[in-house]
RODREN-769188 format. One record per atom (N, C-alpha, C): chain; residue number from 1; atom name; x, y, z. Coordinates in nm, 4 decimals. Atoms other than C-alpha are relative to their C-alpha. Layout:
N
   c     k    a          u          v          w
   A   NUM   CA          X          Y          Z
...
// end
This chain:
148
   c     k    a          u          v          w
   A     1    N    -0.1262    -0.0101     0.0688
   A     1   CA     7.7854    12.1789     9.7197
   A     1    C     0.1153     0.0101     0.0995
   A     2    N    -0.0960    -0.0028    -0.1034
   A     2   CA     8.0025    12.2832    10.0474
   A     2    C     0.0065    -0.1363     0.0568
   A     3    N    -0.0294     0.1498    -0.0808
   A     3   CA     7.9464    11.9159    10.1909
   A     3    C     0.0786    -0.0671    -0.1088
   A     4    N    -0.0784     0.0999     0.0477
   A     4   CA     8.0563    11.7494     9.8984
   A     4    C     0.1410     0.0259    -0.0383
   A     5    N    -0.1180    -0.0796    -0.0279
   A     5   CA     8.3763    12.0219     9.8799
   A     5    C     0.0537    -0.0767     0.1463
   A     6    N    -0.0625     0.0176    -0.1339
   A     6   CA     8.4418    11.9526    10.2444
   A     6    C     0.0234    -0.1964     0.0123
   A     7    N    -0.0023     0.1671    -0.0279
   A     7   CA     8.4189    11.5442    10.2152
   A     7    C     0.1137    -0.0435    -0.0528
   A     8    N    -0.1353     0.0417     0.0517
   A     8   CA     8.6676    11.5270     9.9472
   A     8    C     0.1218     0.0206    -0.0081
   A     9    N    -0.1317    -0.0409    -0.0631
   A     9   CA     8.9055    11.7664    10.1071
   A     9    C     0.0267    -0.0830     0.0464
   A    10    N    -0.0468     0.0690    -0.1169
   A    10   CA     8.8838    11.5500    10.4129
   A    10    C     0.0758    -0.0976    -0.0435
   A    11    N    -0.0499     0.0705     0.0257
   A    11   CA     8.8792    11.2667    10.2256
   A    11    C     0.2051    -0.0553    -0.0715
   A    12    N    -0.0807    -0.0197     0.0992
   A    12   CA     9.1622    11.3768     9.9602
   A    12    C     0.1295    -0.0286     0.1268
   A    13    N    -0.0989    -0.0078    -0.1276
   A    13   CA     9.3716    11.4847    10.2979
   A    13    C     0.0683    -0.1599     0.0739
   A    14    N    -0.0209     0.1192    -0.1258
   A    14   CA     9.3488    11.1557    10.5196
   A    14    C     0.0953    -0.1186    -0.1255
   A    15    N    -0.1174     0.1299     0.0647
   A    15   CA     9.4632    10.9437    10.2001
   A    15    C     0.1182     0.0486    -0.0201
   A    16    N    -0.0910    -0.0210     0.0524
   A    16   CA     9.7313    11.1723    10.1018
   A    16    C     0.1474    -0.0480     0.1449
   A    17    N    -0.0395     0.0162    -0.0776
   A    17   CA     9.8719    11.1574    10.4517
   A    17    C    -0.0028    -0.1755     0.0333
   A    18    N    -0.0046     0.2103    -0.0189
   A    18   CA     9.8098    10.7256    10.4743
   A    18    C     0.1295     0.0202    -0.1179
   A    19    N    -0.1250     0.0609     0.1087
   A    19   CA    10.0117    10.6993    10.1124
   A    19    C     0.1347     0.0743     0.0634
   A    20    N    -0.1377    -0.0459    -0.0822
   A    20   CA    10.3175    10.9224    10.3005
   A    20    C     0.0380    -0.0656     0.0567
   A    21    N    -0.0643     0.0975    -0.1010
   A    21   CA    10.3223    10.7283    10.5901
   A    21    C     0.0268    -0.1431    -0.0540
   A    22    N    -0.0368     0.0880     0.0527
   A    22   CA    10.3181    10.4203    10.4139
   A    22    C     0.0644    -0.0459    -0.0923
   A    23    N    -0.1471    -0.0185     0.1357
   A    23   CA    10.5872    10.4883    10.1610
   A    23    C     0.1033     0.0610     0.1231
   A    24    N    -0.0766    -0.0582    -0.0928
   A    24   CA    10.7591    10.6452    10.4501
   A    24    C     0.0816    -0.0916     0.1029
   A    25    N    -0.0418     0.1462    -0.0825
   A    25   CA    10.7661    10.3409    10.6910
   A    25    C     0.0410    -0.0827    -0.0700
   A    26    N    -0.0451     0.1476     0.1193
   A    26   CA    10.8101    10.0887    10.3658
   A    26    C     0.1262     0.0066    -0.0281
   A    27    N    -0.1697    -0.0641     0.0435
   A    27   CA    11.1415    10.2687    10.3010
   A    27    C     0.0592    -0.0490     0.1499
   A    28    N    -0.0872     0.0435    -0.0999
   A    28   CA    11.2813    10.1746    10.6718
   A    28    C    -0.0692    -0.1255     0.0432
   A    29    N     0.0005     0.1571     0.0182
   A    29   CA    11.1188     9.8481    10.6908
   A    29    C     0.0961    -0.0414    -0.1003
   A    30    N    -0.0960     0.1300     0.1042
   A    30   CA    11.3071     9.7538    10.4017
   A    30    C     0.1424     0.0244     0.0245
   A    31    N    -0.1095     0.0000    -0.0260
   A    31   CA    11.5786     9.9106    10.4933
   A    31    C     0.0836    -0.0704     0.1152
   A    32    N    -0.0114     0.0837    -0.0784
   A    32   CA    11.6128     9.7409    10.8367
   A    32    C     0.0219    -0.1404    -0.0174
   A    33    N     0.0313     0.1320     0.0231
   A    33   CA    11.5042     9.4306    10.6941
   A    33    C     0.1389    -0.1178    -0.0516
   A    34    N    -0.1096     0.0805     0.0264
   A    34   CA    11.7786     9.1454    10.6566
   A    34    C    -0.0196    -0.1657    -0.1381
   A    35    N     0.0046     0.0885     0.1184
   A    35   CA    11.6306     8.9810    10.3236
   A    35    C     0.0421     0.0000    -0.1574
   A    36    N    -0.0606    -0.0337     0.1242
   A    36   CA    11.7577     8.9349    10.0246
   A    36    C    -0.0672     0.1156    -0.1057
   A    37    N     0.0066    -0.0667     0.0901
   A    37   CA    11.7416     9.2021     9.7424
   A    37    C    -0.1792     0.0004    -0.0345
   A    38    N     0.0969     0.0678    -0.0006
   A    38   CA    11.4514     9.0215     9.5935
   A    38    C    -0.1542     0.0000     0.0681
   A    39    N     0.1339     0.0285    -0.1094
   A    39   CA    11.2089     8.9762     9.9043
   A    39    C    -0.0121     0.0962     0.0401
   A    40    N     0.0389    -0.1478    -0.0257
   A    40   CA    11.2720     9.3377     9.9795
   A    40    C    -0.0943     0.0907    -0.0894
   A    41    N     0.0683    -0.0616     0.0921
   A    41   CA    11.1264     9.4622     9.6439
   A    41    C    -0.1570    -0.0522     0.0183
   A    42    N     0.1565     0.1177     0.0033
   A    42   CA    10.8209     9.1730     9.6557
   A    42    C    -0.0305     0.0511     0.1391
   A    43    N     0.0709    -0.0687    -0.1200
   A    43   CA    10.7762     9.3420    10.0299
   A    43    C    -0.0290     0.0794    -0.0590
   A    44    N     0.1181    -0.1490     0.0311
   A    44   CA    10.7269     9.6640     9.8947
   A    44    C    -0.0852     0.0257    -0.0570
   A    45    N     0.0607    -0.0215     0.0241
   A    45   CA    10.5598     9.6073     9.6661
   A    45    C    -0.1533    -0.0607     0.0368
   A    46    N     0.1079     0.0379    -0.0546
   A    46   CA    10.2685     9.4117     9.8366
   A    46    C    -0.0291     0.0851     0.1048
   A    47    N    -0.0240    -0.1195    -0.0772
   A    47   CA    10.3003     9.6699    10.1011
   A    47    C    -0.0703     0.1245    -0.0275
   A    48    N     0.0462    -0.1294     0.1292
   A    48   CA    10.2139     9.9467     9.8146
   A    48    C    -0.1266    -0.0076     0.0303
   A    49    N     0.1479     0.0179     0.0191
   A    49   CA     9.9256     9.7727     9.7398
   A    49    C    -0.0928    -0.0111     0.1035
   A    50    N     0.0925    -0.0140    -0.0995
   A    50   CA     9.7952     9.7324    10.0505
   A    50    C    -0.0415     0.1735     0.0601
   A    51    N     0.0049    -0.1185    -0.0247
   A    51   CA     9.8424    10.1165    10.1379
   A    51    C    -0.1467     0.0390    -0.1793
   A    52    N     0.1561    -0.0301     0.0949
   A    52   CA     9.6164    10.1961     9.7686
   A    52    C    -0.1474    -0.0825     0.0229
   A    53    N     0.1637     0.0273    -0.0540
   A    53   CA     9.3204     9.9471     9.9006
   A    53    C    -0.0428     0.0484     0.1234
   A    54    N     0.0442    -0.0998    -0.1177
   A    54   CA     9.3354    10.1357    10.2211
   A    54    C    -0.0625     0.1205    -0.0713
   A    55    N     0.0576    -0.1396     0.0813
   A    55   CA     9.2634    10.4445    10.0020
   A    55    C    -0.1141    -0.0055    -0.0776
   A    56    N     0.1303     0.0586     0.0621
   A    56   CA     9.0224    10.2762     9.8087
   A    56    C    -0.1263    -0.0024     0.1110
   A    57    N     0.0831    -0.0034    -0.1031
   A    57   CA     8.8124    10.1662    10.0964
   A    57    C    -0.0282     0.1510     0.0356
   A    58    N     0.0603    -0.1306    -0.0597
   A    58   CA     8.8127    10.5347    10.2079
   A    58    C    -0.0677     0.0960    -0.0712
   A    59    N     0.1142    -0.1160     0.0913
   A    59   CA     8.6526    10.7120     9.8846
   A    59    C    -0.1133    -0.1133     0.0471
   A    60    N     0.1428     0.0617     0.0339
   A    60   CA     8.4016    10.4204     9.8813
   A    60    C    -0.0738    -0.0008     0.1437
   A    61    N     0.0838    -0.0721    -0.1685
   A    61   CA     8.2981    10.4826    10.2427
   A    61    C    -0.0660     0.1399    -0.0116
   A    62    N     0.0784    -0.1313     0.0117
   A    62   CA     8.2746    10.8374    10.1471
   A    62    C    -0.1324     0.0017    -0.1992
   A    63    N     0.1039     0.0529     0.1122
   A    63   CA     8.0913    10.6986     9.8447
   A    63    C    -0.1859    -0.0213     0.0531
   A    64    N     0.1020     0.0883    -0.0710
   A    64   CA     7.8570    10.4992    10.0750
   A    64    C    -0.0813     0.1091     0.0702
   A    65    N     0.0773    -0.1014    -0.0595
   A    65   CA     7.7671    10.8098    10.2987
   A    65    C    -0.0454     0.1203    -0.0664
   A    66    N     0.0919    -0.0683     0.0852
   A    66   CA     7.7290    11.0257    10.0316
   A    66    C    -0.1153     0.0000    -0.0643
   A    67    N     0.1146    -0.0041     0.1055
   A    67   CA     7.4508    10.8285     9.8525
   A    67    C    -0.1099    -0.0436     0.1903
   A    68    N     0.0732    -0.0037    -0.1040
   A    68   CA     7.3440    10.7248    10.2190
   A    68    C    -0.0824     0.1204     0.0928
   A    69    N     0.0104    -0.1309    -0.1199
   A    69   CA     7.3060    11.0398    10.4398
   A    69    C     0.0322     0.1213    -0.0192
   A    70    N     0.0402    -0.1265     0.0609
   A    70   CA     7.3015    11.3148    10.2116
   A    70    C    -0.0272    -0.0232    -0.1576
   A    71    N    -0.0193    -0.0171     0.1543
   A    71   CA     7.1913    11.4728     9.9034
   A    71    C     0.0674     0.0335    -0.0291
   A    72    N    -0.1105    -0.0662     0.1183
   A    72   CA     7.4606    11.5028     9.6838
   A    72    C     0.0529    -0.0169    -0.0763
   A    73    N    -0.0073     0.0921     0.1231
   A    73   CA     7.3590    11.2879     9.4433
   A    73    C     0.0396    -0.1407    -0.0196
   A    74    N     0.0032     0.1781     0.0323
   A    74   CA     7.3904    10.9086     9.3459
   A    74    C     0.0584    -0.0272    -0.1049
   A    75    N    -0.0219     0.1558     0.1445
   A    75   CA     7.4944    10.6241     9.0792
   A    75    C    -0.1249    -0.0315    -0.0742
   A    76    N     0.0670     0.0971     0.1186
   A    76   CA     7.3052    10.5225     8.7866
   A    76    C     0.0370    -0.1361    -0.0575
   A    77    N    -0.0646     0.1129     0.0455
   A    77   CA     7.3821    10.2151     8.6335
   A    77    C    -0.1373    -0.1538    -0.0459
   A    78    N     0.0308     0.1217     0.0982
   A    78   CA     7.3038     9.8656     8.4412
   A    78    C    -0.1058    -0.0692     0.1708
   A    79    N     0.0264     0.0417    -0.1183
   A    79   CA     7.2840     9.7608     8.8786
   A    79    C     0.0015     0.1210     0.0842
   A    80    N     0.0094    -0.1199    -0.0830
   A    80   CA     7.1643     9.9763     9.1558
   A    80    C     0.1261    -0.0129     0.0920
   A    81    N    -0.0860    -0.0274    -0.0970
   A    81   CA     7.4416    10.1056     9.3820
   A    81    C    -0.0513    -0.0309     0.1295
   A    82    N     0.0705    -0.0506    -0.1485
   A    82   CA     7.3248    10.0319     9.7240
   A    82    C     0.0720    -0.0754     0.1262
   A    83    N    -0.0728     0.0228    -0.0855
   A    83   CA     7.5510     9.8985     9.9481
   A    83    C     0.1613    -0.0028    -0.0704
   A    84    N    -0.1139    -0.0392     0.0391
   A    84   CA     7.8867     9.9139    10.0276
   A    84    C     0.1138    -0.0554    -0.0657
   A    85    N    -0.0676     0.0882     0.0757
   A    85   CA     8.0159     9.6425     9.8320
   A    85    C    -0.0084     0.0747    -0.1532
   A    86    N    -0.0056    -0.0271     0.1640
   A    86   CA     7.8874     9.8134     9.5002
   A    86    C     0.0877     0.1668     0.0563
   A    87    N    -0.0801    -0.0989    -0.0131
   A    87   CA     8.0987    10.1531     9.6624
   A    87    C     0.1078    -0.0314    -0.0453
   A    88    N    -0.1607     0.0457     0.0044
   A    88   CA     8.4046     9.9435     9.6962
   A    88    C     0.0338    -0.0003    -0.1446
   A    89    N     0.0178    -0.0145     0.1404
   A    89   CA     8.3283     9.8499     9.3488
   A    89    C     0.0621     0.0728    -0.0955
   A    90    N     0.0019    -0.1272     0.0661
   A    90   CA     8.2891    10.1679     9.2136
   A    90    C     0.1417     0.0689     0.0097
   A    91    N    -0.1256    -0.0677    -0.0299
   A    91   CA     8.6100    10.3070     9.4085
   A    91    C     0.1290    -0.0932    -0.0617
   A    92    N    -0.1206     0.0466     0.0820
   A    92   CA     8.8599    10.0404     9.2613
   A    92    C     0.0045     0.0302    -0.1401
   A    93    N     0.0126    -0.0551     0.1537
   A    93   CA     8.7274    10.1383     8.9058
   A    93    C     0.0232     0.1279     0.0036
   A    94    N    -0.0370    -0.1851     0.0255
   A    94   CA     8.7773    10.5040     8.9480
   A    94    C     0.1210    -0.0054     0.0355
   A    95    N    -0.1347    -0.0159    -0.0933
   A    95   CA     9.0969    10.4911     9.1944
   A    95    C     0.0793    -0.0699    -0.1333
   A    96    N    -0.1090     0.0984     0.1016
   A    96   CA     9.2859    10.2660     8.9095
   A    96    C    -0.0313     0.0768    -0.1583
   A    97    N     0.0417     0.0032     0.1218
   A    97   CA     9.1061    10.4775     8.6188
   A    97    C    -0.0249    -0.0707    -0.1045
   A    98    N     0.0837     0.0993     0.1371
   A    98   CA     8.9685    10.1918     8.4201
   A    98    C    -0.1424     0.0581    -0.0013
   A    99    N     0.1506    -0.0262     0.0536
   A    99   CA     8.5962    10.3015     8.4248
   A    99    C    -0.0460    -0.0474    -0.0974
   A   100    N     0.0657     0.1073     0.0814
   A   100   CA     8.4120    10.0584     8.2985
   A   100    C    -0.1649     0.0746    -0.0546
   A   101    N     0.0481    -0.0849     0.0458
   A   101   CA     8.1436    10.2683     8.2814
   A   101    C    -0.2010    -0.0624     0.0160
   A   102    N     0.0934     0.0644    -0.0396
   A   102   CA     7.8515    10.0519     8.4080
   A   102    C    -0.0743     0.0690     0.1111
   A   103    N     0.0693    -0.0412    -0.1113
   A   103   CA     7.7865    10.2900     8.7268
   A   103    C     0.0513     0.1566    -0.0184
   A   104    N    -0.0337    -0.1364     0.0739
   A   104   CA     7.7688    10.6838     8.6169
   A   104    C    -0.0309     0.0715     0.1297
   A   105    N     0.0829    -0.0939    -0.0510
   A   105   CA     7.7525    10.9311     8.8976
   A   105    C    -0.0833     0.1316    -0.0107
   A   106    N     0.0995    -0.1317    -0.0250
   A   106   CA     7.4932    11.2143     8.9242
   A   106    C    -0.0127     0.0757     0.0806
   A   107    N    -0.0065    -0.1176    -0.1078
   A   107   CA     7.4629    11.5161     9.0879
   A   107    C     0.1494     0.0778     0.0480
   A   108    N    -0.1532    -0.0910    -0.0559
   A   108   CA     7.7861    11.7193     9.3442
   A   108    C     0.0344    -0.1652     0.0221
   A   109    N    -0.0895     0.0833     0.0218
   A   109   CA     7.9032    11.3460     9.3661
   A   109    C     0.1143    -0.0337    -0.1061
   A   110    N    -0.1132     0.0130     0.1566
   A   110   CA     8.0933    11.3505     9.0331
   A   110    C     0.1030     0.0984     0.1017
   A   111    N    -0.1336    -0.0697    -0.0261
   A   111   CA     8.3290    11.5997     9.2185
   A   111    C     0.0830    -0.1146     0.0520
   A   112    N    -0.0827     0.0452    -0.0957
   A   112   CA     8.4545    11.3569     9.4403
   A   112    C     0.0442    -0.1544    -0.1008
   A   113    N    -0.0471     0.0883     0.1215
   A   113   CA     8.4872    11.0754     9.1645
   A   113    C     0.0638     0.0243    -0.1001
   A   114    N    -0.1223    -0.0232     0.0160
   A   114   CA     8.6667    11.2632     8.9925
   A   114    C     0.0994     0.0097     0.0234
   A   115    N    -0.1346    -0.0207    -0.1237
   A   115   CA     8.8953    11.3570     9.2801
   A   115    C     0.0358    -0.1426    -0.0066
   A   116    N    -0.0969     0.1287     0.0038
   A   116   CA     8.9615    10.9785     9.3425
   A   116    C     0.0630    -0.0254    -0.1955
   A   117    N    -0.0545     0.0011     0.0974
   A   117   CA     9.0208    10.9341     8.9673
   A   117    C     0.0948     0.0437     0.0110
   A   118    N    -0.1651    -0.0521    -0.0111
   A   118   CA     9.3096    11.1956     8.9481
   A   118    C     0.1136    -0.0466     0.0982
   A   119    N    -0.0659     0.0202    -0.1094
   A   119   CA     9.4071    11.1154     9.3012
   A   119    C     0.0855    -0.1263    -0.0309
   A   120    N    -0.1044     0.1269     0.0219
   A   120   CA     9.4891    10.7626     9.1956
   A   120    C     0.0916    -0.0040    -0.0820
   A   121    N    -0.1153    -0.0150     0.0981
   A   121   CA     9.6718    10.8506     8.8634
   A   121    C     0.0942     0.0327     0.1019
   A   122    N    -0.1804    -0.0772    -0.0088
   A   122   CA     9.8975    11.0337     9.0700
   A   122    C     0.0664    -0.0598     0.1312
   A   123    N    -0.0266     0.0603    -0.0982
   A   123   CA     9.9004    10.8238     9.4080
   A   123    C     0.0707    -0.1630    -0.1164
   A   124    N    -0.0763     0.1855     0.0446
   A   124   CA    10.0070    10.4694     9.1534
   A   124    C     0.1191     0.1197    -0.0739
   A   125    N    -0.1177    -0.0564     0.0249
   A   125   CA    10.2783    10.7219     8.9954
   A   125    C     0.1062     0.0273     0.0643
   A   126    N    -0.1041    -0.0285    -0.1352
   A   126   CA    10.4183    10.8344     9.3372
   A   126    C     0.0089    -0.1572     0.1019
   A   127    N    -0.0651     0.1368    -0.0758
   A   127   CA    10.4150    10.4256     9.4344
   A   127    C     0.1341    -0.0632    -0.1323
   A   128    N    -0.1098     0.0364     0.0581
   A   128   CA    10.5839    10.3696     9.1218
   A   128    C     0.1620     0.0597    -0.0188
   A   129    N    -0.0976    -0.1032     0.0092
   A   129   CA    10.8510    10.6484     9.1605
   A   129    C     0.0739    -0.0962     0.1273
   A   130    N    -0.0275     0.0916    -0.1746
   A   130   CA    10.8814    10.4837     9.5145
   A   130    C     0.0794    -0.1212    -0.0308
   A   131    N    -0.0509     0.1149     0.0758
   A   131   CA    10.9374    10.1591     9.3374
   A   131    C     0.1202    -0.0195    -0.0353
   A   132    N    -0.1073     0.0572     0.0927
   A   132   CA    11.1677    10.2177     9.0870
   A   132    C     0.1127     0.0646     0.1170
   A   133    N    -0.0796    -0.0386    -0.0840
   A   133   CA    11.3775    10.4273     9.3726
   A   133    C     0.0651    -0.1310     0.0886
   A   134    N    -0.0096     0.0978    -0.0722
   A   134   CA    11.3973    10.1192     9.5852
   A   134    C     0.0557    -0.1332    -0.0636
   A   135    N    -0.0495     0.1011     0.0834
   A   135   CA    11.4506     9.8606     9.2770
   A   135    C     0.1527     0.0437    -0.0007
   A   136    N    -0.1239    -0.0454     0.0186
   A   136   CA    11.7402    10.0897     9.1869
   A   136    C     0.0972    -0.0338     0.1103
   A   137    N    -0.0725     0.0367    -0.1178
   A   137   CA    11.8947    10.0643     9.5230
   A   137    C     0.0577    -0.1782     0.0411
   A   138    N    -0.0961     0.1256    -0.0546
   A   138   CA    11.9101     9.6905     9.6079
   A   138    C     0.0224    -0.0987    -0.1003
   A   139    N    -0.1037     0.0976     0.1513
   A   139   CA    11.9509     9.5747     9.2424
   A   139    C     0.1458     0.0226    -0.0313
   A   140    N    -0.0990    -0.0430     0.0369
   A   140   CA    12.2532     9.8001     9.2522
   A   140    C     0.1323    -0.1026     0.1338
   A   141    N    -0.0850     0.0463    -0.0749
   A   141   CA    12.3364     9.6226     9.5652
   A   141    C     0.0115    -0.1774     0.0371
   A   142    N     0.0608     0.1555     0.0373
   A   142   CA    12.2575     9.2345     9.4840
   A   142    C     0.1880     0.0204    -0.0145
   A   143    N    -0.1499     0.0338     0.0174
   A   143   CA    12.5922     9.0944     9.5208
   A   143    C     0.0101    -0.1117    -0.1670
   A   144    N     0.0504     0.0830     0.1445
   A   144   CA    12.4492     8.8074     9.1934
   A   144    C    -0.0192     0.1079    -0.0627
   A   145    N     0.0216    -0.0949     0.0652
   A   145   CA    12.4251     9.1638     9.0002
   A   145    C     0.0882     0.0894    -0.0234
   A   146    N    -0.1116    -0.0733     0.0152
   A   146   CA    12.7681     9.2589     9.0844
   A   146    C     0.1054    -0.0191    -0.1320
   A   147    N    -0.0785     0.0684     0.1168
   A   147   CA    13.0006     9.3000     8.7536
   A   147    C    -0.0886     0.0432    -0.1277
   A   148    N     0.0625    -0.0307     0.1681
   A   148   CA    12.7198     9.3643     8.4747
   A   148    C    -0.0109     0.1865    -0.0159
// end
């Protein structure tokens, strides 16, 4: 029970600190940046998304070594979990909360699938906050937007 506590601290930690920095830097890239209104928003937001599949990748790694190199429980499912393609899998369906519901974990792993679950509700809330902060800004400053 303490390993799978201590994995999803770590884990919880290292993404919370990636989505900062990368909402952090995205804000003075764009601000630097000399493109229109437009190509600034369509940066960030591809930008975003690349910062949440970084986060992704990192539960399903700790996915992968959990069912690998300790007990602390496994996946059930329709298909066996067993490499790290069916992690990745698994971690974009939890991280986005769709759960499809095809791969169930068992055992002290459910803690940490839950953790990405919540984690992502509230990591795509704090990209969309990010978002609309940033829309607001250079829609307000679109010179084609000036007047309405």
């Amino acid at each position: 029970m303490f390993s799978i506590i201590a994995l999803t601290l770590l884990i919880l930690l290292l993404c919370v600190a990636i989505h900062y920095e990368f909402l952090f830097r995205l804000s003075g890239i764009i601000e630097r940046a000399r493109f229109p209104a437009r190509i600034n928003v369509m940066l960030a937001i591809c930008l975003a998304i690349v910062a949440h599949v970084v986060e992704i990748w990192i539960f399903a790694l700790g996915y992968y070594l959990s069912l690998h190199f300790t007990q602390l429980g496994g996946f059930i499912g329709e298909q066996p979990v067993a490499d790290i393609w069916d992690c990745l899998y698994l971690s974009f369906v939890c991280y986005s909360t769709l759960g499809f519901g095809d791969i169930i974990p068992v055992g002290w792993v459910r803690f940490l699938v839950g953790t990405e679950a919540m984690m992502g509700l509230v990591f795509i809330a704090w990209t969309a906050s990010f978002m609309y902060i940033q829309m607001e800004r250079y829609w307000q400053t679109d010179p084609r937007r000036a007047g309405r």
